[in-house]
HTML snippet that shows the backbone in 3Dmol.js (N, CA, C, O; Angstrom):
<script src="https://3Dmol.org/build/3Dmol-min.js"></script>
<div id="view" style="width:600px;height:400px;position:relative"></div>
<script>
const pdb = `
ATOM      1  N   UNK A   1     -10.596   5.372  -1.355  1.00  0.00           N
ATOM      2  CA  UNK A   1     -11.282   5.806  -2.570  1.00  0.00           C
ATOM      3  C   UNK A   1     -10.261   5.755  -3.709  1.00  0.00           C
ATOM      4  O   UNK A   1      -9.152   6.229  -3.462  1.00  0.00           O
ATOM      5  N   UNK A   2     -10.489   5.242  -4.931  1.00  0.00           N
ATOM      6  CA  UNK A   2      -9.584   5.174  -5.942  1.00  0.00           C
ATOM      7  C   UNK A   2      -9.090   6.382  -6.486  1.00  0.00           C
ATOM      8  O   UNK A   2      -9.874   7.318  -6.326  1.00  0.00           O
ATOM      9  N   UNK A   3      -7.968   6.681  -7.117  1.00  0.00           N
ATOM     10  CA  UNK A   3      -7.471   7.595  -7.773  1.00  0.00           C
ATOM     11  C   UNK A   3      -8.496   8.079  -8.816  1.00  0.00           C
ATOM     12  O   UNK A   3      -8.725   9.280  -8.960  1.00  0.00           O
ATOM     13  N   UNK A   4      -9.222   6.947  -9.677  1.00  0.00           N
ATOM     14  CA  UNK A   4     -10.033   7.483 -10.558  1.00  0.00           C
ATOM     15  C   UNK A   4     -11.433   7.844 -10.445  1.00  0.00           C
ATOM     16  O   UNK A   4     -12.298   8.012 -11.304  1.00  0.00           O
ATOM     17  N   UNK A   5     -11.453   7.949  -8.751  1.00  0.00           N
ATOM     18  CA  UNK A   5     -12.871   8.376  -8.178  1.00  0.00           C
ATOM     19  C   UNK A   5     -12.349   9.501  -7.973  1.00  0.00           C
ATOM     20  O   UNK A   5     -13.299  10.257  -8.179  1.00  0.00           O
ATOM     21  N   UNK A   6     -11.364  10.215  -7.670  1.00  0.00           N
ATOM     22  CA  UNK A   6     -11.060  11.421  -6.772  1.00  0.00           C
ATOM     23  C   UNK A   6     -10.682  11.318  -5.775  1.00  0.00           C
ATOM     24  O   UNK A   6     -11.100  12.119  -4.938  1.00  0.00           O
ATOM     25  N   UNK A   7      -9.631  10.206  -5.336  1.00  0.00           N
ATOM     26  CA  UNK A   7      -9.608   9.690  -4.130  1.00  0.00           C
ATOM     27  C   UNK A   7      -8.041  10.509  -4.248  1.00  0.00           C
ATOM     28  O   UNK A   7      -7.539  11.096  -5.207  1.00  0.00           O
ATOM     29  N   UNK A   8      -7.529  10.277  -2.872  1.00  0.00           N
ATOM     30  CA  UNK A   8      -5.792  11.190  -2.955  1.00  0.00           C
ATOM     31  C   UNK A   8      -4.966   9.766  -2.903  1.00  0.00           C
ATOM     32  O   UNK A   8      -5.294   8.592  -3.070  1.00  0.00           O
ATOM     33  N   UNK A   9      -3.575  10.527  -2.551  1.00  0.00           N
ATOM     34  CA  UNK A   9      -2.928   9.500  -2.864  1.00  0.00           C
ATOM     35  C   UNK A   9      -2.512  10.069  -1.012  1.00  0.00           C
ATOM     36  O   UNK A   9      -1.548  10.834  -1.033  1.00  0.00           O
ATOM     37  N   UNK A  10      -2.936   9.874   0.105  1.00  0.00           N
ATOM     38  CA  UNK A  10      -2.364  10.505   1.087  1.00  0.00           C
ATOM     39  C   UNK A  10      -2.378   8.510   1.994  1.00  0.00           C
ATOM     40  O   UNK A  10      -3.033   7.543   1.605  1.00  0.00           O
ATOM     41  N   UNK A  11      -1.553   8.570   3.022  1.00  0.00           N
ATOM     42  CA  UNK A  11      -1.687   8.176   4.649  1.00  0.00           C
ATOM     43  C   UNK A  11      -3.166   7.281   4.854  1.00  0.00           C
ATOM     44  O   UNK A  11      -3.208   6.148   5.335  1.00  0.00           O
ATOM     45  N   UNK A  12      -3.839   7.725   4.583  1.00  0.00           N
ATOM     46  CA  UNK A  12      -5.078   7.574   5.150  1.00  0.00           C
ATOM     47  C   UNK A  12      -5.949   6.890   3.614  1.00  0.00           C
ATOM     48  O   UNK A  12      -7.061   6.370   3.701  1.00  0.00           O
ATOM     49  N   UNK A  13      -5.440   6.980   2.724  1.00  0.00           N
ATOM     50  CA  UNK A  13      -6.001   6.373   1.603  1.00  0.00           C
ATOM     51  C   UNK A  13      -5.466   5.496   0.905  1.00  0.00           C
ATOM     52  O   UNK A  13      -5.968   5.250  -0.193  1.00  0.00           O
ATOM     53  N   UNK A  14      -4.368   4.823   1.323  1.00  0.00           N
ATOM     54  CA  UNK A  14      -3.443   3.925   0.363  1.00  0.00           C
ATOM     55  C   UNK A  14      -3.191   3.096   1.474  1.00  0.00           C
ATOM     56  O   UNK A  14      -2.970   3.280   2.671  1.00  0.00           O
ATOM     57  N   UNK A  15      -3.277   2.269   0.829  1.00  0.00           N
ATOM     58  CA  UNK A  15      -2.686   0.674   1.359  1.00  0.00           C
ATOM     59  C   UNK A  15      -1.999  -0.709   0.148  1.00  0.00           C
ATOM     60  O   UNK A  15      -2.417  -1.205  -0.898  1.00  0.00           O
ATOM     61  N   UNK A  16      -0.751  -0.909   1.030  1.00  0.00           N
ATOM     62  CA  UNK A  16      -0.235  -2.134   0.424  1.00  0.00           C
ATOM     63  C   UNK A  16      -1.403  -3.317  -0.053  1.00  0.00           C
ATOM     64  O   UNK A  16      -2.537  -3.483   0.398  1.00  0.00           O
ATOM     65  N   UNK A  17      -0.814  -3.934  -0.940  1.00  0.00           N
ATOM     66  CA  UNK A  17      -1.602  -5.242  -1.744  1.00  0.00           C
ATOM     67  C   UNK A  17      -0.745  -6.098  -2.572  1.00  0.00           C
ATOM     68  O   UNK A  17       0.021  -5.500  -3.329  1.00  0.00           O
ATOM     69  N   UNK A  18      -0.726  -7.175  -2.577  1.00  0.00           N
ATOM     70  CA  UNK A  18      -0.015  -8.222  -3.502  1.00  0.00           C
ATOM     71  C   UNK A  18      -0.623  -7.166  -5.082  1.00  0.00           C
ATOM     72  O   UNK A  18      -1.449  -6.253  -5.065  1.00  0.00           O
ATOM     73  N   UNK A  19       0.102  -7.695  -6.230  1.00  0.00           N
ATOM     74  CA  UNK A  19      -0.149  -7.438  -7.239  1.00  0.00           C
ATOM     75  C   UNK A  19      -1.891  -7.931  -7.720  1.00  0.00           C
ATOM     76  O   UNK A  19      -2.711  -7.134  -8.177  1.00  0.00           O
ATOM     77  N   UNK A  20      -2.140  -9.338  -7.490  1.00  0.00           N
ATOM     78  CA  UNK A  20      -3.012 -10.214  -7.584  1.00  0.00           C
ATOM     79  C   UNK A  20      -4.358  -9.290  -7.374  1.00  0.00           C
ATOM     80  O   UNK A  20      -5.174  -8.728  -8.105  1.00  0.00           O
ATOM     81  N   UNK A  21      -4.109  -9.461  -5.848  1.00  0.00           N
ATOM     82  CA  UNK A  21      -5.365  -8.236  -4.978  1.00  0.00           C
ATOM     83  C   UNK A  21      -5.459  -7.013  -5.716  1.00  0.00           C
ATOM     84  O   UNK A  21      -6.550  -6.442  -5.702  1.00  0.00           O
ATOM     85  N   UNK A  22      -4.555  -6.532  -6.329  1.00  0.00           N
ATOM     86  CA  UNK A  22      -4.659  -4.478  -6.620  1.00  0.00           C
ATOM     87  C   UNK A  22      -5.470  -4.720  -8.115  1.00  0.00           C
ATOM     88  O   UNK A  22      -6.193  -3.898  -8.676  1.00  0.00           O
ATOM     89  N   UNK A  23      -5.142  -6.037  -8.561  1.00  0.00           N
ATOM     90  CA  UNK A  23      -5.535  -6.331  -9.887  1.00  0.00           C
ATOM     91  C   UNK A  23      -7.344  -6.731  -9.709  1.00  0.00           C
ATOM     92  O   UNK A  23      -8.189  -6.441 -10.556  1.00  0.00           O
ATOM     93  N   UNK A  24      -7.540  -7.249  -8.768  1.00  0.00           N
ATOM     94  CA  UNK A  24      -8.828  -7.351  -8.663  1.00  0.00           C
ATOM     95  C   UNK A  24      -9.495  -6.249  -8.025  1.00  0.00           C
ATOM     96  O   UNK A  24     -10.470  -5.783  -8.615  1.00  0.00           O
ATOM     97  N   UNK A  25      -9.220  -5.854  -7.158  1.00  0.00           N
ATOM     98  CA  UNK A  25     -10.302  -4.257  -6.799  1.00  0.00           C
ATOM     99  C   UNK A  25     -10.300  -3.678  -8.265  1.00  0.00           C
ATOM    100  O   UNK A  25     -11.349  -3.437  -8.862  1.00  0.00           O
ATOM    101  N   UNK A  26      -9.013  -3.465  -8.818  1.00  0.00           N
ATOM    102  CA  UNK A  26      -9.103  -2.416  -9.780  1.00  0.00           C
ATOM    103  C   UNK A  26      -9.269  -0.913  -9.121  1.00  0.00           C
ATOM    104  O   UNK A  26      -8.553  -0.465  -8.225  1.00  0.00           O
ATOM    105  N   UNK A  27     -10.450  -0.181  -9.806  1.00  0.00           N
ATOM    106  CA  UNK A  27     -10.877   1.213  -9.476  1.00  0.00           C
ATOM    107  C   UNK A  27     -12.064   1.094  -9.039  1.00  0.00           C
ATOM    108  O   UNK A  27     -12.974   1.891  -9.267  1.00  0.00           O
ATOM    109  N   UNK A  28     -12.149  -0.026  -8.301  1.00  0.00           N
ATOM    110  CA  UNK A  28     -13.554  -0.059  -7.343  1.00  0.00           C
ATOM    111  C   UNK A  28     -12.835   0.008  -6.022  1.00  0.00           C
ATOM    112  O   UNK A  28     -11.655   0.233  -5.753  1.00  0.00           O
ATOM    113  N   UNK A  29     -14.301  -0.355  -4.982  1.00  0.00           N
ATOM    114  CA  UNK A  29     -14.018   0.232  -3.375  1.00  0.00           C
ATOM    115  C   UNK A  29     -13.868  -0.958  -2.943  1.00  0.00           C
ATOM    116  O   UNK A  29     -14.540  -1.839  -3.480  1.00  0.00           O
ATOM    117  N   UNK A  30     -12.942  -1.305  -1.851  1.00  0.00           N
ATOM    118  CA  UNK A  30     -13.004  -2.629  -1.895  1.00  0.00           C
ATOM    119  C   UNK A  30     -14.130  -3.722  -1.781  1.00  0.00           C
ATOM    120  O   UNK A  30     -14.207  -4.828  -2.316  1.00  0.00           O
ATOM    121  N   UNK A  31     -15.150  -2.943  -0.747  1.00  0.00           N
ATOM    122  CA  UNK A  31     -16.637  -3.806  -1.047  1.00  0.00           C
ATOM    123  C   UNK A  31     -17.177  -3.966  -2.101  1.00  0.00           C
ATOM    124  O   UNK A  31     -17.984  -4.877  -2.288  1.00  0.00           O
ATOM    125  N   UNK A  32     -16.783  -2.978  -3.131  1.00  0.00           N
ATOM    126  CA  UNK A  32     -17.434  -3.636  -4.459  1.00  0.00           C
ATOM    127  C   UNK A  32     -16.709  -4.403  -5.089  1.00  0.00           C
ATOM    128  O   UNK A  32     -17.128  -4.651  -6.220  1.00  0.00           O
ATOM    129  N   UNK A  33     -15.685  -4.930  -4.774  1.00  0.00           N
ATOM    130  CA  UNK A  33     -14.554  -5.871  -5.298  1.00  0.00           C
ATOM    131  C   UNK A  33     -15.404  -7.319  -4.448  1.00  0.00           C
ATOM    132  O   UNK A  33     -15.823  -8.160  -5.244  1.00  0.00           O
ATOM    133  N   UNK A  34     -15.624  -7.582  -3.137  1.00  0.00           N
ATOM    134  CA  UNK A  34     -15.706  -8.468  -2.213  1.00  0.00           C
ATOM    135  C   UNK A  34     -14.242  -8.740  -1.564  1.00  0.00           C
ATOM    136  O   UNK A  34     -13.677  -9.826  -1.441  1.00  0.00           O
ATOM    137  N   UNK A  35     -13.761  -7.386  -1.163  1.00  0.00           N
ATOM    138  CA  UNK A  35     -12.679  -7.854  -0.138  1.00  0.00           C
ATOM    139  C   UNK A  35     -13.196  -6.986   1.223  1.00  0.00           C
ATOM    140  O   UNK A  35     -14.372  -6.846   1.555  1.00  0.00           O
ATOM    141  N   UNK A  36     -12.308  -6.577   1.747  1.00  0.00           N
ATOM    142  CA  UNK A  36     -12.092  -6.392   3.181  1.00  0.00           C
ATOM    143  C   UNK A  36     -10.733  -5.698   3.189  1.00  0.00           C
ATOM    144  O   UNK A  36      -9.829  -6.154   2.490  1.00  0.00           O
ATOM    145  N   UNK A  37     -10.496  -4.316   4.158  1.00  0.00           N
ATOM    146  CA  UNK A  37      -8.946  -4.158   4.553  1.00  0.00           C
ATOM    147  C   UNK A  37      -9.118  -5.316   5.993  1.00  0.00           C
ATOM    148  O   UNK A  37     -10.096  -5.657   6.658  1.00  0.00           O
ATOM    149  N   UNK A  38      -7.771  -5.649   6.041  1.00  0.00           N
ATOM    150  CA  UNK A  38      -6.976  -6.022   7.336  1.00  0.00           C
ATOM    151  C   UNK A  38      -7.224  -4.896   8.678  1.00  0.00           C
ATOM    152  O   UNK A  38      -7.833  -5.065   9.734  1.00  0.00           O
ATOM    153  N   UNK A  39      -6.560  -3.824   8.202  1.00  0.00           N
ATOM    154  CA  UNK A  39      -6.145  -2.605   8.619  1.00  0.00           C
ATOM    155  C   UNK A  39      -7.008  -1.346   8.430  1.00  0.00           C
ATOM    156  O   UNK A  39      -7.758  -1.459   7.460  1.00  0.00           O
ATOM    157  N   UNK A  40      -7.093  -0.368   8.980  1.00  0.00           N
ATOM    158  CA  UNK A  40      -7.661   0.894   8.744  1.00  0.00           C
ATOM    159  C   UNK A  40      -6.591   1.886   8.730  1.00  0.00           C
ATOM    160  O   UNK A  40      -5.932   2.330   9.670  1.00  0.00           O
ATOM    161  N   UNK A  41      -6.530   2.232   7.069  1.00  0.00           N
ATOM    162  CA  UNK A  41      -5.047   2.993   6.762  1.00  0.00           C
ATOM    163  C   UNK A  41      -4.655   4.417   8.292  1.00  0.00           C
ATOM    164  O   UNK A  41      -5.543   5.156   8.719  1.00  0.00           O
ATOM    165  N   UNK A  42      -3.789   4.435   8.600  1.00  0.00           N
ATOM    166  CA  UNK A  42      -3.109   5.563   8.845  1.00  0.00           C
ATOM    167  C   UNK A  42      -1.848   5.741   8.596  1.00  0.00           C
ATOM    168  O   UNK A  42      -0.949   5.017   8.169  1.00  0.00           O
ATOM    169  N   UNK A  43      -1.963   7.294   9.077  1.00  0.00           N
ATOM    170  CA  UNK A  43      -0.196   7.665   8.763  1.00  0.00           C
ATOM    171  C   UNK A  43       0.662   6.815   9.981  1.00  0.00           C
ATOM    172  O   UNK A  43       0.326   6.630  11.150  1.00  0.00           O
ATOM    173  N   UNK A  44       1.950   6.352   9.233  1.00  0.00           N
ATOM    174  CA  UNK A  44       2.584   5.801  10.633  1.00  0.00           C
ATOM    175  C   UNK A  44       3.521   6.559  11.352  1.00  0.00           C
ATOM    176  O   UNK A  44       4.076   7.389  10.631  1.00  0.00           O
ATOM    177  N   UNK A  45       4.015   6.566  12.920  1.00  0.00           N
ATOM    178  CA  UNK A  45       4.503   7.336  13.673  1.00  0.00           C
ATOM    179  C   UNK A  45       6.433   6.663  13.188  1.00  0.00           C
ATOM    180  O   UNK A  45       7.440   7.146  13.706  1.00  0.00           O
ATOM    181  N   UNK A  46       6.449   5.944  12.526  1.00  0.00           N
ATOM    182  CA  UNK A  46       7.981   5.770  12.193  1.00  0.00           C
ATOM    183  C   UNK A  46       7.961   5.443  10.670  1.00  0.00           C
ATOM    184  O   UNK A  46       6.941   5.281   9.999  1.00  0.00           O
ATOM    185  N   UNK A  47       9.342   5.368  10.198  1.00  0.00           N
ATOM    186  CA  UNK A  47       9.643   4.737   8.907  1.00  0.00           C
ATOM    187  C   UNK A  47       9.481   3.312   8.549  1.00  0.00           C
ATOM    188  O   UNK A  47      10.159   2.412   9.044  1.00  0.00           O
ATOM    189  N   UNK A  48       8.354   3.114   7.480  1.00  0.00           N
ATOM    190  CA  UNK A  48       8.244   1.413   7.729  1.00  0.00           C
ATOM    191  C   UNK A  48       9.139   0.675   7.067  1.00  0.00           C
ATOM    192  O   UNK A  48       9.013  -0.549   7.019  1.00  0.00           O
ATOM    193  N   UNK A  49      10.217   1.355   6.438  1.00  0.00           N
ATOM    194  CA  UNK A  49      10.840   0.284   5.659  1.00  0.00           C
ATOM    195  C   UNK A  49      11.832  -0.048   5.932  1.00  0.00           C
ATOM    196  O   UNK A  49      12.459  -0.938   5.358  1.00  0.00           O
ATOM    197  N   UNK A  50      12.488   1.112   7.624  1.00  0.00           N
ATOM    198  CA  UNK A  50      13.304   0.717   8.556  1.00  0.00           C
ATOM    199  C   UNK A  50      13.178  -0.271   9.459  1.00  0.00           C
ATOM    200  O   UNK A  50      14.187  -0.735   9.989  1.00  0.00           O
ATOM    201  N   UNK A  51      11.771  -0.791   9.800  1.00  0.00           N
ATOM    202  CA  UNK A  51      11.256  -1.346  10.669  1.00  0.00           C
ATOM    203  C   UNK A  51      11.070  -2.712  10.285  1.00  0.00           C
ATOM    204  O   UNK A  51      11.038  -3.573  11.164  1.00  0.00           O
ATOM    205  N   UNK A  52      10.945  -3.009   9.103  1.00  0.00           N
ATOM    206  CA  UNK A  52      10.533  -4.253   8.514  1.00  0.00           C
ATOM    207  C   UNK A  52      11.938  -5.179   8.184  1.00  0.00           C
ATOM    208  O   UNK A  52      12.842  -4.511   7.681  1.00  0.00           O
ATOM    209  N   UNK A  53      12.232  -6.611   8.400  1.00  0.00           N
ATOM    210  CA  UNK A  53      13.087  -7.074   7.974  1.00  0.00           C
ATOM    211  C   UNK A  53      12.167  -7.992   6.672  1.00  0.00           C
ATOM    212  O   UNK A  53      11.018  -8.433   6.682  1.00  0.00           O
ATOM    213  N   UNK A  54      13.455  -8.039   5.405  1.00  0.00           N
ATOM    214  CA  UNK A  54      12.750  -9.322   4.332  1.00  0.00           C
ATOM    215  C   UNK A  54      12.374 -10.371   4.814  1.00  0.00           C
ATOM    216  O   UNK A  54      11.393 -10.839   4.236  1.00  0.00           O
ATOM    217  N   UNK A  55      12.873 -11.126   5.913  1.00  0.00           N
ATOM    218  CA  UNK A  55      12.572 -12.334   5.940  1.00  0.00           C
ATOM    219  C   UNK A  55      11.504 -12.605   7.065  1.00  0.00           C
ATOM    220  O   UNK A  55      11.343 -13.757   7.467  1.00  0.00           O
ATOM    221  N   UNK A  56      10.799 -11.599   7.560  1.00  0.00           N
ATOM    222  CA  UNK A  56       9.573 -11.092   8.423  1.00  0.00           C
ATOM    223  C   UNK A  56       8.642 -10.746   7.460  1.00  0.00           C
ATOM    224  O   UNK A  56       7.687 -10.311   8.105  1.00  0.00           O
ATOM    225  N   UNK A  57       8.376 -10.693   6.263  1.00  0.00           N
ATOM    226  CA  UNK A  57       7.010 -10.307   5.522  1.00  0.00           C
ATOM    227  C   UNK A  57       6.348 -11.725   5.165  1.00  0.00           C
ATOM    228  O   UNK A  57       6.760 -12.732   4.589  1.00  0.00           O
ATOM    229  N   UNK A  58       5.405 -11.436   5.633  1.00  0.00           N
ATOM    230  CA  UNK A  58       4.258 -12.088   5.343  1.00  0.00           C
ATOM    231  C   UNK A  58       3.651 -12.725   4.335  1.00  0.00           C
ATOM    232  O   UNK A  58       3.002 -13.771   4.296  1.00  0.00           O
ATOM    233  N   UNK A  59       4.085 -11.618   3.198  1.00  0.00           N
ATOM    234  CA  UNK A  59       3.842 -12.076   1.109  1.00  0.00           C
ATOM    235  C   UNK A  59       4.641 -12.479   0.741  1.00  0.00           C
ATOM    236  O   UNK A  59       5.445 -11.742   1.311  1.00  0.00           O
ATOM    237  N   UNK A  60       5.472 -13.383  -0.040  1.00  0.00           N
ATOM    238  CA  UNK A  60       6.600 -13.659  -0.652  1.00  0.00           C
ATOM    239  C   UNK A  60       6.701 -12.319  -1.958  1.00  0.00           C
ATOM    240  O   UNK A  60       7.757 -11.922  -2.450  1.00  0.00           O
ATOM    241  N   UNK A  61       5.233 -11.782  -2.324  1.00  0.00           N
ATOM    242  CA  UNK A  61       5.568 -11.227  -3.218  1.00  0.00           C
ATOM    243  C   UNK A  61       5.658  -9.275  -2.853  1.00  0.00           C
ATOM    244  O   UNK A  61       5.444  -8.294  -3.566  1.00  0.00           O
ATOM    245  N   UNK A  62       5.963  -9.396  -1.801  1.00  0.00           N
ATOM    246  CA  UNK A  62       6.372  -8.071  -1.304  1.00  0.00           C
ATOM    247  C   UNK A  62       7.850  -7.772  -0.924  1.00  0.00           C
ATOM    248  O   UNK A  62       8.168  -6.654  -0.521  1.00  0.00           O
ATOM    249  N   UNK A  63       8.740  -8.769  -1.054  1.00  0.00           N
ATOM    250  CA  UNK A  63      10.484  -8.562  -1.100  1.00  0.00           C
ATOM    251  C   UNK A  63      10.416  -7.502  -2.065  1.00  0.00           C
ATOM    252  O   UNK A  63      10.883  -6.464  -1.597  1.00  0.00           O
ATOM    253  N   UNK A  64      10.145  -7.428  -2.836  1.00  0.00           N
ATOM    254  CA  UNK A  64      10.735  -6.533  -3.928  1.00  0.00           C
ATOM    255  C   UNK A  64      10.575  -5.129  -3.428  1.00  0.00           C
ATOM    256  O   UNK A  64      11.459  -4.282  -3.563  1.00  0.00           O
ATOM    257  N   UNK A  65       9.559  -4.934  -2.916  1.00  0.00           N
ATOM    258  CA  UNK A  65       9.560  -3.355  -2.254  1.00  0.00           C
ATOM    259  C   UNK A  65      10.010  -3.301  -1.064  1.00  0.00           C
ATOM    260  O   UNK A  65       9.714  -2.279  -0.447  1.00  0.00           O
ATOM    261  N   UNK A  66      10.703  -4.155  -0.473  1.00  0.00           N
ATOM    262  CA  UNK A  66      11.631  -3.781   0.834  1.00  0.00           C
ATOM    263  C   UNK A  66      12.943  -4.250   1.014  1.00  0.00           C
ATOM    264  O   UNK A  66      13.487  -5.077   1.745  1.00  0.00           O
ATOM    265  N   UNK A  67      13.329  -3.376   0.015  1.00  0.00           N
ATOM    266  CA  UNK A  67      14.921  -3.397   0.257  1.00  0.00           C
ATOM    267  C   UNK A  67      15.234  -1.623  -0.060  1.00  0.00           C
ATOM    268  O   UNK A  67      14.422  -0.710  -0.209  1.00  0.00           O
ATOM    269  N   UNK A  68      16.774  -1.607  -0.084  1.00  0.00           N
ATOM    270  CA  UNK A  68      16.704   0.322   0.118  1.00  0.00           C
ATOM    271  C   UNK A  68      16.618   0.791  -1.146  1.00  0.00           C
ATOM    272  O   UNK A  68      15.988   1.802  -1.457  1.00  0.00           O
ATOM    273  N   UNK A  69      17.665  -0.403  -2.427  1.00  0.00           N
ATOM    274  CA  UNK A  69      17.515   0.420  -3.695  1.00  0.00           C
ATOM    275  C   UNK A  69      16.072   0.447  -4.657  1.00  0.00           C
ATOM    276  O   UNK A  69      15.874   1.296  -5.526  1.00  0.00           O
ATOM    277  N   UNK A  70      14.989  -0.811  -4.266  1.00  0.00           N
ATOM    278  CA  UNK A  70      13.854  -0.439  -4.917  1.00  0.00           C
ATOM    279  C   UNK A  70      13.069   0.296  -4.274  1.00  0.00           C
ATOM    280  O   UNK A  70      12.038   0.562  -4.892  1.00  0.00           O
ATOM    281  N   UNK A  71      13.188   0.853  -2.977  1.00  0.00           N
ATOM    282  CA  UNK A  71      12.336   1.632  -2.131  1.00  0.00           C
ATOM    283  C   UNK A  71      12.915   3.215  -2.872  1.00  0.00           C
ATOM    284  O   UNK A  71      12.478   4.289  -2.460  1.00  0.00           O
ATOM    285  N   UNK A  72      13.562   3.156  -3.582  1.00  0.00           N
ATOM    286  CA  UNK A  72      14.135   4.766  -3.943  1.00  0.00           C
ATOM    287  C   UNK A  72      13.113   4.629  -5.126  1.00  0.00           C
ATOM    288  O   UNK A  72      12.216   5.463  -5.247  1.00  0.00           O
ATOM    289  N   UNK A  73      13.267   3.397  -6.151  1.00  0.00           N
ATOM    290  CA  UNK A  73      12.158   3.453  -6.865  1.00  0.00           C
ATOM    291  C   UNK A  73      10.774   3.903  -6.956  1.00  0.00           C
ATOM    292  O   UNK A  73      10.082   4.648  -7.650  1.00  0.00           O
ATOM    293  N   UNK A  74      10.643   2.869  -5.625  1.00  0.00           N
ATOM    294  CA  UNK A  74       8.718   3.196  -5.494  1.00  0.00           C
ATOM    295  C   UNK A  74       8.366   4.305  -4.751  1.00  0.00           C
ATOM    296  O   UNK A  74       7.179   4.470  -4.468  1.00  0.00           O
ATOM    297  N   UNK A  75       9.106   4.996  -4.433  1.00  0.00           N
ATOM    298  CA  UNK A  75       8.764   6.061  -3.118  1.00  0.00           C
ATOM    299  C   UNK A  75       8.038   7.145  -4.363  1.00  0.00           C
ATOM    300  O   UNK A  75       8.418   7.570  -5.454  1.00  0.00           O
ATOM    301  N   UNK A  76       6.968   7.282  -3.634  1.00  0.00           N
ATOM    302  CA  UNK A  76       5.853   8.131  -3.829  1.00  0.00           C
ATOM    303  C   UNK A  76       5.697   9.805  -3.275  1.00  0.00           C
ATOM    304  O   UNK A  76       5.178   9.558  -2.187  1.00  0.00           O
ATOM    305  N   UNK A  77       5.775  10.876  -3.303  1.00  0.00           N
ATOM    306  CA  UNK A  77       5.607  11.701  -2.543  1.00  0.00           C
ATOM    307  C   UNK A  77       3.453  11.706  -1.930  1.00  0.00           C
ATOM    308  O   UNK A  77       2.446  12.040  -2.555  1.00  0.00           O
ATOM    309  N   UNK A  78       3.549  11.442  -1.231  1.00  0.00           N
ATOM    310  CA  UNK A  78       1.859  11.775  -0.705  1.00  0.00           C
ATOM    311  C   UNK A  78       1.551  13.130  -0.786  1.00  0.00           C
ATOM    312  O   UNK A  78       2.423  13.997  -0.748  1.00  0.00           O
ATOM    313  N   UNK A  79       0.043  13.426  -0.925  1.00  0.00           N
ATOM    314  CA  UNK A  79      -0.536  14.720  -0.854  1.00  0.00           C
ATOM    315  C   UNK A  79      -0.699  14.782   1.308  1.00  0.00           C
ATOM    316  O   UNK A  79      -0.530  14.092   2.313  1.00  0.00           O
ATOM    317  N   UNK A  80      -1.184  16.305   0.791  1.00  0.00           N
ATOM    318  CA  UNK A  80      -1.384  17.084   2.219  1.00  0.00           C
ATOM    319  C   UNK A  80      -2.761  16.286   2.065  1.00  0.00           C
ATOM    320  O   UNK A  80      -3.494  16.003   1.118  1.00  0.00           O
ATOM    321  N   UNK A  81      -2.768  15.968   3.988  1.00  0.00           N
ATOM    322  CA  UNK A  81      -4.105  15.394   4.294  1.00  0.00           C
ATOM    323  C   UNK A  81      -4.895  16.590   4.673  1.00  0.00           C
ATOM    324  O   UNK A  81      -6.078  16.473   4.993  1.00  0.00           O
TER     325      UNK A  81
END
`;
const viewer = $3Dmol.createViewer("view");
viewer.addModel(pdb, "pdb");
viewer.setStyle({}, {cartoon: {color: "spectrum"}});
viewer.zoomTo();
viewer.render();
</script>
């Protein structure tokens, strides 16, 4: 659910997206966009940004959030689920 529906910012409500993709949902749901998740968000049982190597991602345009000094950047605190 979007932030500007009342949606949280928790585990269970956020998911990664190329820039491209986040730009097209916008503040709709993704069916009203015409996408699809991959995935069905959960919280994960480890650290993902320990787990991931750069040259293992999938997007070219997701390097930028996995390395340690822009991950200090983007780190988000989540709400209580």
């Amino acid at each position: 659910i979007p932030k500007s529906r009342g949606g949280k910012t928790t585990w269970t409500n956020v998911v990664l997206s190329c820039i491209e993709c986040n730009r097209k949902k916008g503040g709709r749901l993704p069916e009203e966009a015409g996408m699809r998740l991959i995935r069905k968000p959960q919280k994960p049982r480890w650290s993902p940004i320990f787990m991931l190597k750069a040259e293992e991602l999938k997007y070219e345009e997701w390097k930028p959030f996995f390395n340690l000094v822009d991950a200090a950047y983007w780190n988000t605190e989540l709400d209580n689920e």
